[in-house]
N, C-alpha and C positions, 0 to 999 in steps of 0.2 A: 514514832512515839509509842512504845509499848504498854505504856502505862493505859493511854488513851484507848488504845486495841482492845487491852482486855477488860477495860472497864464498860466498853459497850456491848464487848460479846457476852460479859456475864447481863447487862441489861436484856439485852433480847432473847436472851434465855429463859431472863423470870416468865415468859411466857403470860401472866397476869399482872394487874398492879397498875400503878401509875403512869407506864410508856403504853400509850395509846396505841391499839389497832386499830384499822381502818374498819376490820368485821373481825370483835374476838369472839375466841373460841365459845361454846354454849357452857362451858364447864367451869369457864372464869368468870367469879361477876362482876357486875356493873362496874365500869369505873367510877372513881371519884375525882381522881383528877389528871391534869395532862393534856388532851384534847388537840385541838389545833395549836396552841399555843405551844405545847413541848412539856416540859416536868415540874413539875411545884416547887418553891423557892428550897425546901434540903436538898433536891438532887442535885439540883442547878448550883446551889453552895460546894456539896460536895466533889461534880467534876471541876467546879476552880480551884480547891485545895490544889487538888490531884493534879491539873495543868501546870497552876502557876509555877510552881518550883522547876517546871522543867523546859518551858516554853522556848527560854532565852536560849535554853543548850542544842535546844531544834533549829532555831532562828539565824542562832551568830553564824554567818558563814556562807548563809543559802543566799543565791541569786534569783529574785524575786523577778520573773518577765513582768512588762510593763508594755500596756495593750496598745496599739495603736489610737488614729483618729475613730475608726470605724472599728465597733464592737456589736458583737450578739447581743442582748440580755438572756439572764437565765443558763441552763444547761448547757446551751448552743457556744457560749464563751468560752465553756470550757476547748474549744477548738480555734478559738480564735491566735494568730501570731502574735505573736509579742516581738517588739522591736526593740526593743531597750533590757537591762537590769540596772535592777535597785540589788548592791550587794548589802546586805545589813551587818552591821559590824557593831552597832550600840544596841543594848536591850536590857529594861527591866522591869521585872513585873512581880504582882505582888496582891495579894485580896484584901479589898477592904470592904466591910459589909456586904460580907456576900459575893461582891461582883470582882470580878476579875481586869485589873487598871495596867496596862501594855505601854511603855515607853519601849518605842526605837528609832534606828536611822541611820543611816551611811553613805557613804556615795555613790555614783552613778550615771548611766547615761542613756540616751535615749532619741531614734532620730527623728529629726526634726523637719518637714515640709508644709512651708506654710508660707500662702501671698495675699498680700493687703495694702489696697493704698498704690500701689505700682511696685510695691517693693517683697521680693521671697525671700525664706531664710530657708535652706536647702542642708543640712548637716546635723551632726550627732552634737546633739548637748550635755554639758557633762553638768555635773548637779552635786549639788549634796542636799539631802531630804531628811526629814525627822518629823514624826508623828505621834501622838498618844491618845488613847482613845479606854472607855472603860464600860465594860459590858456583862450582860445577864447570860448566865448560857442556860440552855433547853436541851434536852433531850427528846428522840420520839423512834418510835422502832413501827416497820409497815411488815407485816407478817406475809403478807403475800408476795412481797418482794424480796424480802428476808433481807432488805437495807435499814441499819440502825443509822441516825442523823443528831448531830447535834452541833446545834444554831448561835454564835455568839453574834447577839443583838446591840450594838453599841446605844448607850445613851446616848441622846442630842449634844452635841456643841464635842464634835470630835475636831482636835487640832492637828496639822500640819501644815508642814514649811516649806518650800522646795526654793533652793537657791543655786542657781547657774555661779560654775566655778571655772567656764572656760570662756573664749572667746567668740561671740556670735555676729557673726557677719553678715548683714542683710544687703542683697545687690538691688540694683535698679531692674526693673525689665523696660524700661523704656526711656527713650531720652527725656519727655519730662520729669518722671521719677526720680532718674539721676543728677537734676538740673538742683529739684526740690532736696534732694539728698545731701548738694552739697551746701545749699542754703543753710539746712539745719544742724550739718556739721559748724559750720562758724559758728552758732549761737550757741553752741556745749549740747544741744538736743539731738545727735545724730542719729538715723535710722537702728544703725546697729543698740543704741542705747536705749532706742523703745522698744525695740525686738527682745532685751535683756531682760527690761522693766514685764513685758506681756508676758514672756519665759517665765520668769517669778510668780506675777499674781495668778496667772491662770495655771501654771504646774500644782500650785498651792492647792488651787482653791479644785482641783478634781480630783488630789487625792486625796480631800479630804469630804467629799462627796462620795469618792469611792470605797472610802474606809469607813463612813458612814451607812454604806448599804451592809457591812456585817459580812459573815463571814460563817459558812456549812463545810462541815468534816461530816464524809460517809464514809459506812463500814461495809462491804458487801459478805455476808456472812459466808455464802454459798464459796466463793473466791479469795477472802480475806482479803481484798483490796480495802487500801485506806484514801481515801483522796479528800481533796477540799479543794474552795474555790471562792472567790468574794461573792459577795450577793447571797440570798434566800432562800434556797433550792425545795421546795416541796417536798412530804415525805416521803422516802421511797424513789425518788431521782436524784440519782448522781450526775457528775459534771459527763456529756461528752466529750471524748476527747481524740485525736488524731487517728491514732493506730486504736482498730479494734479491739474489743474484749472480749476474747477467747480461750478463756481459762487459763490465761498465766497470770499471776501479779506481779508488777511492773512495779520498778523507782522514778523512772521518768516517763512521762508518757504527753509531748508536746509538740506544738509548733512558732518557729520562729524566723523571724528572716532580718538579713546583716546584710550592710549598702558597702563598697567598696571603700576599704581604708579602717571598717571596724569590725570590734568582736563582738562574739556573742558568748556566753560561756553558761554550765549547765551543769545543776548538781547541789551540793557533792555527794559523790557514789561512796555509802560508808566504806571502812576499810573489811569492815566483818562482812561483808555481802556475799564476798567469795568471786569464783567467774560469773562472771554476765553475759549477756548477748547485747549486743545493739543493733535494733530497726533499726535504719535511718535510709530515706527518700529525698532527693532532690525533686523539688515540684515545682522550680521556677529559677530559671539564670544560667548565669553561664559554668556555673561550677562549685564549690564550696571545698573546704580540707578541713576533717575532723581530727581533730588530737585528742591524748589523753594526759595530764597534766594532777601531778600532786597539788593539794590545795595548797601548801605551805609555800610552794616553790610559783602559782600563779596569783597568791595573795602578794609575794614580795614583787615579782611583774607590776602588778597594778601601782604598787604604794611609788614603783620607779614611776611608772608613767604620769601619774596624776601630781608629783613632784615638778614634771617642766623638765625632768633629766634625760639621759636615752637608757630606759629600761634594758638590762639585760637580756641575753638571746634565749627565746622561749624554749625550755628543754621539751622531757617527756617523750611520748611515740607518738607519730603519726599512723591513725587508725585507717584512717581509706580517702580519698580524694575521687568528690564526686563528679561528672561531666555530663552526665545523661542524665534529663530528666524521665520521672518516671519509672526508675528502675531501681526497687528496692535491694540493699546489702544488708547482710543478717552477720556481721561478725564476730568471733566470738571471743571475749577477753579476760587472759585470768584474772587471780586475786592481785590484789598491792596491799602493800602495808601500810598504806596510809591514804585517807581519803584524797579521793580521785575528781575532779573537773574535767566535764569535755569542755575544748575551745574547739570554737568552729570560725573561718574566716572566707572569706570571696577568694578561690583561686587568683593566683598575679595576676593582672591586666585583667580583671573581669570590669564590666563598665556598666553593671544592670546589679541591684542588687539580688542576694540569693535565698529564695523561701526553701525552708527542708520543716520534716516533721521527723520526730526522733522518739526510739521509745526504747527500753533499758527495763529485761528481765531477768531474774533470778535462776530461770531455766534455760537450760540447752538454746540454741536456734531451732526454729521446724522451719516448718514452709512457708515461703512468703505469703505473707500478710495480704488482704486484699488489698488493693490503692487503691482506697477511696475511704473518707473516714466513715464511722458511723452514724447514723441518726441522721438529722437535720432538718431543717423545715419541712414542712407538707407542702405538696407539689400543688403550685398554682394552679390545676387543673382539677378538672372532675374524672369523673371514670373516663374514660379514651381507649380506641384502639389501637395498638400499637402496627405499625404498619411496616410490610413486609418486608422492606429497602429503610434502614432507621436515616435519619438526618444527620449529615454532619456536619452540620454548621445551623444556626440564628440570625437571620435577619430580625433588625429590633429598629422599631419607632419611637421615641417618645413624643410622648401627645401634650395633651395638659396637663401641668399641673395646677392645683389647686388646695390653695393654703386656709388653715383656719385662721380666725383674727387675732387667736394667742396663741402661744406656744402649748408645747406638752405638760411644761411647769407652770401655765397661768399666767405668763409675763408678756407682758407689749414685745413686738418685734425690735421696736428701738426706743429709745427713751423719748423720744417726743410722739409716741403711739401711732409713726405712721408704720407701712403697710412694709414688707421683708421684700430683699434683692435677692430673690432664687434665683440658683444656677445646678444644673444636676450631674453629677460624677456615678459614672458605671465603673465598678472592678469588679477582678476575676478572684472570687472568693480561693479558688483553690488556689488559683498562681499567685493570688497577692498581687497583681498588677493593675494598673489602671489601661481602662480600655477606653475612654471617654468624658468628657465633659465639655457641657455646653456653656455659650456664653451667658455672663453673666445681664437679668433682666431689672428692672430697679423699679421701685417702687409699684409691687403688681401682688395682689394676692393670687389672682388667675392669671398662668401666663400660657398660650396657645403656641408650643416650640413646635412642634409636627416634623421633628430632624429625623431621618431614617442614617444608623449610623453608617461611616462610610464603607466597611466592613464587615461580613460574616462576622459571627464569633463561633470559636469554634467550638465544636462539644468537649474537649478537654478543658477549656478554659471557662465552661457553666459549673456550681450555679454563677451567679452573679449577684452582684450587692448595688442595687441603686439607692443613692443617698443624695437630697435633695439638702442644698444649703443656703444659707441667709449670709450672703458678704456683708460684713459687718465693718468700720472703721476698727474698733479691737478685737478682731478675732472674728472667722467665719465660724457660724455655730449652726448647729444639725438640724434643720426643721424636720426631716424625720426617716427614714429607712425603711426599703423594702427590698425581697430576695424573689430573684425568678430561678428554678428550679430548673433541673435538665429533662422535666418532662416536657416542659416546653417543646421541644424538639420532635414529642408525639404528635398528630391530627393534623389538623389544615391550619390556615392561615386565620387568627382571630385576634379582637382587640379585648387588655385587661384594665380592669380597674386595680391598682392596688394600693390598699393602706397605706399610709405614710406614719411609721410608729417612731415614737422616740420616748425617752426617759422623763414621765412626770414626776408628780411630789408624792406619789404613791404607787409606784409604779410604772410600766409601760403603757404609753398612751396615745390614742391618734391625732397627728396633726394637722391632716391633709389627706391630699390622694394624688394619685399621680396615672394618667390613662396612656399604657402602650400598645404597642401591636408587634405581636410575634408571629413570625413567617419561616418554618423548618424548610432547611434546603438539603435535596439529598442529591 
């Protein structure tokens, strides 16, 4: 969006005025306005001229990832996998008083795991979604960082729809379940057709929670990176993201992962970009095969498939085919004359699905990238020695947990205010796998688990994401999240307390706590 580019670098230029500094210069005075808050209603008017007319010609066409169960807040998401796309295909927009009002929506898909009741729905759900939403935007430039930010703040009462267009199939996992299952197929209520209805109201009702948290584009002046990200990012922080930031600026710069049987696709790479390079890492499964695919010729692909017919055979090049995890490819790809999509899918016969992180520059290849993304949480630990022979492996206990008597958002655990059915799930942040989960406990705000798990984890497979949840009759929902870091793996053997945080009506907020004990093995 160049419009956008150069309307931020001439703001952080003005060097004075109304985009607040954190400490300005002694030579510009006082402000008047801007502040925490971002720019006074003319700027804020004038970057929506400036968008709206262009937004749609950004939007149509892009393949928007769509996060999983388990999400960072903040900066930290911007590293998170996406499991699904929303490709957007409708959009219109347009300013009215001032603010900037976004209709759009398309199809899509998105996978799907999830048990309740005795019964899982295990598969990609294909969707069609439409949203609108109408918002303030702000400006604010941090002089120290030399990141200019600006924040589209949605008014209240943002809508969206999400309606499943394919067929969902919910199995039994156990011979009651399956008894009950057939029961409620006789009466027209079949499991699959509650699975359909929950698919609906709860696809709905998160993205437009999530389209309600708004929406930061940073400038980084030093790099001319452009990025953005959902949610509110602070001035002066941009989204983390997979692949380091090392002086190149990047079109793609993500992570995603695809379950055997589906795709995932990425982009589009304008036609004017010229040659590129592509990072791309396998970091979990048994393989994956990237292609490079004209938009025109993978938009008619989709509109075969999503018709019930047999899509024609996927042209374009096959760019590399991955087997090894771990082992970053820097290939280097010329121009096309027409916007480009990568498709990436699970090599045949893979049976696990595939995490990769992928990143798509402007420049030559150099040298491989570190693996390991940037940034991340602050290490559960305090200062430590790091000791001679490092660990390579985690032994992990969980202890208690202990729940508050509401949620993060203020709400009863269930509607008749008794007390939540925790049960707690460990994955491998980097691999995207699940390492664990306990049985589910019912009706307990303290529950005393003391399960030490069966397995080492290894040090490739830290940090880890512990996320504590409430089995619910519709839908288990989050009581709250915590990460253990690979320092873990430093000192002796000790027991943690850790926050249990999750998403309130203002923010991130604590639910609980949850007490382990970590034990490095070397």
């Amino acid at each position: 969006m160049n419009e956008l580019r150069t309307a931020l670098v001439a703001i952080a230029l003005l060097g004075c005025g109304d985009v607040a500094y954190r400490e300005p210069p002694a030579e510009c005075p006082p402000q008047t306005a801007g502040g925490e808050e971002g720019t006074p209603d003319e700027l804020s008017e004038l970057m929506a001229e400036v968008i709206a007319p262009r937004i749609c010609d950004r939007m149509v066409g892009s393949f928007v990832g769509l996060p999983g169960e388990e999400t960072h807040d903040g900066a930290e998401g911007g590293s998170d996998p996406s499991v699904g796309r929303w490709w957007v295909r409708r959009c219109e927009a347009q300013v009215l008083g001032g603010r900037l009002r976004v209709s759009f929506g398309g199809p899509g898909w998105s996978w799907l795991d999830r048990e309740s009741m005795g019964f899982r729905v295990r598969q990609y759900l294909r969707f069609d979604a439409s949203a609108s939403l109408e918002a303030s935007l702000h400006i604010g430039y941090d002089a120290r960082t030399r990141i200019a930010s600006v924040w589209l703040r949605p008014q209240p009462g943002v809508r969206a729809t999400v309606e499943p267009t394919g067929l969902i199939r919910a199995e039994a996992t156990g011979v009651f379940s399956g008894f009950v299952g057939g029961l409620l197929g006789l009466t027209g209520n079949s499991p699959d057709a509650q699975a359909r209805t929950q698919a609906a109201n709860e696809g709905s009702e998160r993205l437009a929670t999530r389209l309600q948290d708004g929406f930061t584009v940073t400038f980084e002046l030093d790099s001319e990176q452009l990025d953005y990200m959902l949610g509110q990012l602070p001035r002066g922080v941009v989204p983390q993201r997979p692949w380091d930031r090392d002086g190149v600026t990047w079109l793609i710069n993500e992570r995603s992962a695809v379950w055997p049987g589906g795709v995932d696709v990425l982009g589009p790479i304008p036609a004017d970009a010229g040659q590129v390079t592509l990072d791309v890492e396998l970091e979990q499964g048994e393989g994956a095969v990237v292609r490079r695919v004209c938009a025109d010729e993978m938009h008619r692909w989709l509109d075969a498939a999503w018709a019930g017919g047999q899509p024609p055979q996927l042209g374009g090049t096959e760019i590399t085919t991955l087997t090894a995890a771990h082992q970053p490819q820097h290939p280097s790809l010329s121009a096309l004359e027409c916007p480009a999509l990568l498709v990436v899918t699970p090599t045949e016969g893979a049976q696990t699905h595939a995490t990769l992180r992928y990143r798509v520059t402007t420049e030559a290849a150099r040298t491989t990238p570190l693996p390991t993304p940037e940034g991340g949480p602050p290490p559960i630990t305090a200062s430590v020695s790091r000791p001679t022979s490092p660990a390579t492996a985690l032994r992990l206990r969980i202890g208690t947990v202990q729940v508050h008597a509401q949620s993060a958002a203020g709400e009863d655990w269930d509607m008749f205010g008794g007390a939540p059915d925790p049960y707690v799930v460990i994955t491998s942040v980097r691999q995207g796998r699940e390492i664990y989960r306990t049985p589910t406990v019912d009706d307990v705000r303290e529950s005393r688990i003391d399960q030490w798990l069966p397995a080492p984890i290894p040090a490739d497979a830290l940090p880890v994401r512990v996320v504590v949840y409430d089995e619910d009759v519709t839908g288990d929902e989050v009581i709250g999240a915590a990460q253990i870091d690979a320092d873990a793996l430093s000192g002796a053997e000790r027991d943690l307390t850790l926050p249990l945080m999750a998403r309130g009506r203002s923010g991130a907020a604590q639910a609980g706590t949850l007490t382990v004990r970590v034990q490095p093995e070397r």
